[in-house]
N, C-alpha and C positions, 0 to 999 in steps of 0.2 A: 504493500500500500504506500510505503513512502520509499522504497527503494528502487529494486525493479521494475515495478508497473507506470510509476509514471516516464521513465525512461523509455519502457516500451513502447509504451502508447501514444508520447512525444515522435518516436524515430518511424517506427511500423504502424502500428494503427492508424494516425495522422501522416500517414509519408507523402498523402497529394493536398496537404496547407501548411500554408506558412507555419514557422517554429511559435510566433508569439498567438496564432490563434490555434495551434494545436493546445498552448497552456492556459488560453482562457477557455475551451473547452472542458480541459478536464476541472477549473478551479469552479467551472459550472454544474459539471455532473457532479460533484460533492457537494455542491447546494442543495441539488434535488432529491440526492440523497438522507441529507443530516435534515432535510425538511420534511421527508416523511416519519421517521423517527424521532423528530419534534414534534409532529401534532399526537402522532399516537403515544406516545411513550406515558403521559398521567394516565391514561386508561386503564393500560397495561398492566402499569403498576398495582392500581388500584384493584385490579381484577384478578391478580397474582396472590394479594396480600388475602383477598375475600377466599378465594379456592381454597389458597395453601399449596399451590404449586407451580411454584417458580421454577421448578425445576422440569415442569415439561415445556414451558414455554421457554426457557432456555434452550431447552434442546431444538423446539421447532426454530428458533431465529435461527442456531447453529448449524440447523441441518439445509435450510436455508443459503446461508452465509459458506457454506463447505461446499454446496454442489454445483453455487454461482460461480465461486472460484474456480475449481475443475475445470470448468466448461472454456476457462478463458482460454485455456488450450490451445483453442480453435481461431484465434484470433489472427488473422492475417494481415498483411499489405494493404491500407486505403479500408480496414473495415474498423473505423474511428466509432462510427453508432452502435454495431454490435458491441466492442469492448466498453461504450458507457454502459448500454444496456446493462450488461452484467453487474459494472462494476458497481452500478447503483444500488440491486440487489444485494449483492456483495455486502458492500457498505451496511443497507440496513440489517440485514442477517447479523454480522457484527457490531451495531450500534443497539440492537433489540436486546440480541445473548446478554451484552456489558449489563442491563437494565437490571436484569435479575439475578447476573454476576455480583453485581457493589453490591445487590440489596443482603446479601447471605453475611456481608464486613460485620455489623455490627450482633452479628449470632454468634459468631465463629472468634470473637478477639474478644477480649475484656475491656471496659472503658481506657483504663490507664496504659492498653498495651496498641492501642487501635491506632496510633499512629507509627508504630515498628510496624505490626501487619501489614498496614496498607502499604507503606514505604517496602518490606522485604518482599509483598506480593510484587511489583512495580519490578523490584530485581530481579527474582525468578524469572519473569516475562521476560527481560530484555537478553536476560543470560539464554534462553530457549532463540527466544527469538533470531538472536546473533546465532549460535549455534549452525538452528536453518541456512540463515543467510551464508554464513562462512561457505557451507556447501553449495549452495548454488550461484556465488560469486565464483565457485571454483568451478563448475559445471559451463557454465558463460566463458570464463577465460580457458578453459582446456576441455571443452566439449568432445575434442575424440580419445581422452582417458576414459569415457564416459560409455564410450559410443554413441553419442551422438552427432548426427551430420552436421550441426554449427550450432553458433553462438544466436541465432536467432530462435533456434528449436530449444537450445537450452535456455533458454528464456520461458517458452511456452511451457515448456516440462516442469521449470521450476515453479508455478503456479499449482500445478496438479501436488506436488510436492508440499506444498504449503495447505493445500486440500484434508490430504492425508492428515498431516501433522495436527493440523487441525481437530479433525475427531479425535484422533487417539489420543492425545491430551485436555481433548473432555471429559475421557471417561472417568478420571478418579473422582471427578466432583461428582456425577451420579453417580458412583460407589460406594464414595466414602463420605459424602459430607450428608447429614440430614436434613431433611424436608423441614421448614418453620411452619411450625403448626399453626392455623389458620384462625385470626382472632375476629369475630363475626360480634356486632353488635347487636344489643334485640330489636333497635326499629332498622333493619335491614331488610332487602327481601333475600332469600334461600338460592335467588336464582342469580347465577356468580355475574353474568351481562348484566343484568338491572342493578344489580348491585355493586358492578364497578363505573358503572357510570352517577351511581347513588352518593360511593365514595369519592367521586372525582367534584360532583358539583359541591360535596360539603369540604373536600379539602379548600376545593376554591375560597367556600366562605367561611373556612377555618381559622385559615393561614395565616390570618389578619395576627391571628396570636401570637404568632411568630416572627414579631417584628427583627429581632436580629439577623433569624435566619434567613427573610426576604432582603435583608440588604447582602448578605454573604454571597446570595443565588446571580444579584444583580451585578455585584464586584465579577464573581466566578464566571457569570455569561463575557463580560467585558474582558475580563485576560485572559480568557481561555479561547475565547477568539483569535487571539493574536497567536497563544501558543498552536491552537490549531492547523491556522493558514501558514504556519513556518514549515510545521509536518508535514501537512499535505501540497505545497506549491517549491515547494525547495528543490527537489530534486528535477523535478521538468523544471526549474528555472534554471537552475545550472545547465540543463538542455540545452535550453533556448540560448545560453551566452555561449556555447561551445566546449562547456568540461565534458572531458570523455567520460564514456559511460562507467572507465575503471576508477576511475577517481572518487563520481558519483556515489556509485555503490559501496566501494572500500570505505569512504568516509561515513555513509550510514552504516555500514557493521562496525566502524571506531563506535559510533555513538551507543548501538546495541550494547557490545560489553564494556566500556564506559560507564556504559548509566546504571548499571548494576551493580559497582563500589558508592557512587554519586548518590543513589536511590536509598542505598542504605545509610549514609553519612545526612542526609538529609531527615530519613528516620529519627534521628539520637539529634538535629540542630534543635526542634524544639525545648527540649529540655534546657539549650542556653540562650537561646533570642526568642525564646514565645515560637508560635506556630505562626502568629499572624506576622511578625519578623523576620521569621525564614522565608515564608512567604512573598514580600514584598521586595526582599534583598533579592529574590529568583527574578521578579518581575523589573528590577534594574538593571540585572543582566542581557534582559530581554530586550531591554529596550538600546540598547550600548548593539545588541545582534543586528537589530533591525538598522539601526543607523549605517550598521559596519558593508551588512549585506547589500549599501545603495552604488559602494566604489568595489563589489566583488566583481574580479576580470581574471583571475588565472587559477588553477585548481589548489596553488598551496592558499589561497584563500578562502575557498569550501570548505577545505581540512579545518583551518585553524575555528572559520564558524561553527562547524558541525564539534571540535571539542567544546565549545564554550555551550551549546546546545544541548549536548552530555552532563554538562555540568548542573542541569536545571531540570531539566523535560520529566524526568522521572520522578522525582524530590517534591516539587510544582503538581504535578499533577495525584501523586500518593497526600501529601498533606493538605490539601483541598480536598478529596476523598474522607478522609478520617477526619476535618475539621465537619466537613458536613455535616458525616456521621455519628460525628458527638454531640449534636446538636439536632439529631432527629429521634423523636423515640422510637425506640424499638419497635413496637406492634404495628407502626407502620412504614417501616422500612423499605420497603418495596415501593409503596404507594410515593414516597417523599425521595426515593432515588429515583422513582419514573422523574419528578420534575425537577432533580439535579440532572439529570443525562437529558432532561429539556432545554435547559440553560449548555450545557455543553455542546447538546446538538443543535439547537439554534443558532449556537456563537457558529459552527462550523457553516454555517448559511453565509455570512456577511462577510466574512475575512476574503474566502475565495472566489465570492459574489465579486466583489469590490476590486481584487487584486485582478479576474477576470478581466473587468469591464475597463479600468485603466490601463491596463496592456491593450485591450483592441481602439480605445480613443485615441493611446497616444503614441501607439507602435511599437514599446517598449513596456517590460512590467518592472522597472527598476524603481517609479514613481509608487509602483504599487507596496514595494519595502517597502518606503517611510513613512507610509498611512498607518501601517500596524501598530505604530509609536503608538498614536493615540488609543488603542485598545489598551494596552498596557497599562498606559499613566491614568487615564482612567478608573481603570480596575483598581489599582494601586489604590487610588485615591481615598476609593467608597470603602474597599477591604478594610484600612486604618479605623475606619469609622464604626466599625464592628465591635459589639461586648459579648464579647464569644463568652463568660462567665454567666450574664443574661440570658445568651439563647439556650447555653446546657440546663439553664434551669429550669425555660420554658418546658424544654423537652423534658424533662423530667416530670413536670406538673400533669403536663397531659399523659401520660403513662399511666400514671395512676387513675387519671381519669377513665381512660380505657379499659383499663384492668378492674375496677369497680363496677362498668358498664357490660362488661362481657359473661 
């Protein structure tokens, strides 16, 4: 998703349009993707949390999100719409899964430890993730160790590969982690549809009680925007200036196992600058990237960006996760991560909306960098303004509420 594919899909998919509308294409079909998974995603939730299973709706995104993938296989020369098609799917299948992935954090950790978790979960991830990639980095550069006929099939193979990997490293969570059992109110109706749409219109006029954590959700949409459009347009931007595709890709597998010492180091910052501090010093960083990213011309300049990118991505995104989650009560976990992965997948709308639409105005997307400043500073801004000790309380208060009602 942020390695390979947009390379590909830049060089072969797109190979009869220009480079810089080949990258506002694909910064478009991420719109429409992270847009379907923004409208639906409180439902979902809400409709997870009513059943008490999250865990098959997990698996339909997943199975979803694995077969889209697969298929891209088949992607050839000048077939730019077949490969959004998928990759839209794609996208949702894995934007869905995530939805009722976070909601299982605050079952599975203890209050005081839900920031290691989420932070060591983040490193796992990237430690696998790299793992993949190393191999089909290697597969692309020496495709006849492989047997394969070139470097454009080992591209396509590497897709079915990441298919694979995919399921089998679902399975332990349906193995081994157990079902949250299902907390039903008595003026509910029995029937899980009317009832997750019962729970979404009273979250709506809930929420209001949750004044801290609606400004957490509105900081988190604003810098997670930015960190988003860095992930997903970085490496078809470097396309479009001319870094070869070995550069590309070798500097996202630095950042893979990178962010996996990073992720964990970011874990243990809270404990010495606050959560909302570590936070905010990630989003300076980000913003020093985005500046740095407007005079990127030669590949030892991707390297150096993509470390500094390592430095944060993982950290950034794990402690926004467990700050959420310390701040939502438990019994509705699910319901209140649909409308965190709302805020995340809606930011994923405008970053690449925006960096799009400025590439094809102005013929370049170099203009589209320095826009993502303001995502950041932004964010930054509202985050400071947060009493994260207020909103654990709130959350606590309605816990008890629930658990009296139930």
């Amino acid at each position: 998703m942020s390695a390979i594919l947009p390379e590909y899909y830049s060089s072969i998919a797109c190979s009869a349009l220009n480079k810089t509308t080949a990258t506002s294409y694909w910064g478009y079909s991420n719109t429409i993707a992270m847009l379907i998974v923004g409208i639906t995603a409180p439902f979902l939730g809400a409709l997870a949390d009513h059943s008490g299973r999250r865990k098959m709706f997990l698996g339909g995104f997943a199975s979803l999100g694995i077969l889209a993938t697969a298929l891209m296989t088949g992607i050839g020369y000048g077939m730019w719409f077949y490969a959004s098609f998928l990759y839209i799917f794609a996208r949702v299948g894995f934007g869905g899964a995530n939805i009722f992935y976070d909601s299982f954090l605050p079952h599975v950790a203890k209050s005081e430890e839900i920031d290691r978790v989420s932070a060591e979960g983040y490193a796992y991830g990237y430690l696998g993730g790299g793992i993949l990639l190393a191999v089909n980095l290697l597969m692309i550069l020496k495709p006849a160790f492989f047997g394969i006929p070139g470097a454009q099939w080992a591209s396509r193979i590497s897709f079915l590969t990441v298919a694979i990997w995919w399921a089998v490293f679902s399975i332990p969570i349906f193995k081994y982690v157990p079902e949250v059992p299902a907390v039903i109110s008595r003026d509910e109706s029995s029937n899980p549809l009317l009832a997750g749409y019962q729970r979404l219109s009273r979250t709506f006029r809930d929420i209001r009680k949750f004044k801290e954590l609606i400004k957490f959700l509105v900081a988190f949409w604003l810098y997670n925007d930015g960190i988003g459009t860095i992930i997903i347009m970085a490496v078809i931007f470097g396309a479009e200036i001319g870094i070869g595709k070995v550069h590309l890709i070798g500097a996202i597998l630095m950042v893979q196992f990178l962010g996996v010492p990073f992720s964990v180091i970011f874990g243990r910052l809270p404990k010495r600058l606050g959560i909302k501090n570590s936070i905010i010093t990630a989003l300076g960083i980000y913003t020093i990237i985005s500046f740095l990213g407007y005079f990127m011309e030669k590949p030892f300049h991707f390297w150096l960006l993509a470390f500094l990118v390592s430095m944060v991505q993982g950290g950034t995104q794990a402690l926004s996760r467990s700050l959420f989650g310390s701040m939502t009560p438990p019994s509705k976990s699910a319901e209140f991560f649909g409308f965190y992965n709302v805020s995340s997948k809606f930011a994923g709308i405008f970053g690449p909306a925006l960096f799009g639409l400025i590439g094809q105005l102005t013929g370049s997307s170099r203009i589209g960098i320095v826009t993502i400043v303001f995502f950041f500073l932004t964010g930054a801004l509202l985050l400071s303004k947060v009493d994260i000790i207020k909103g654990r309380k709130e959350a606590i208060e309605e816990e008890s509420v629930l658990r009296s009602e139930a």
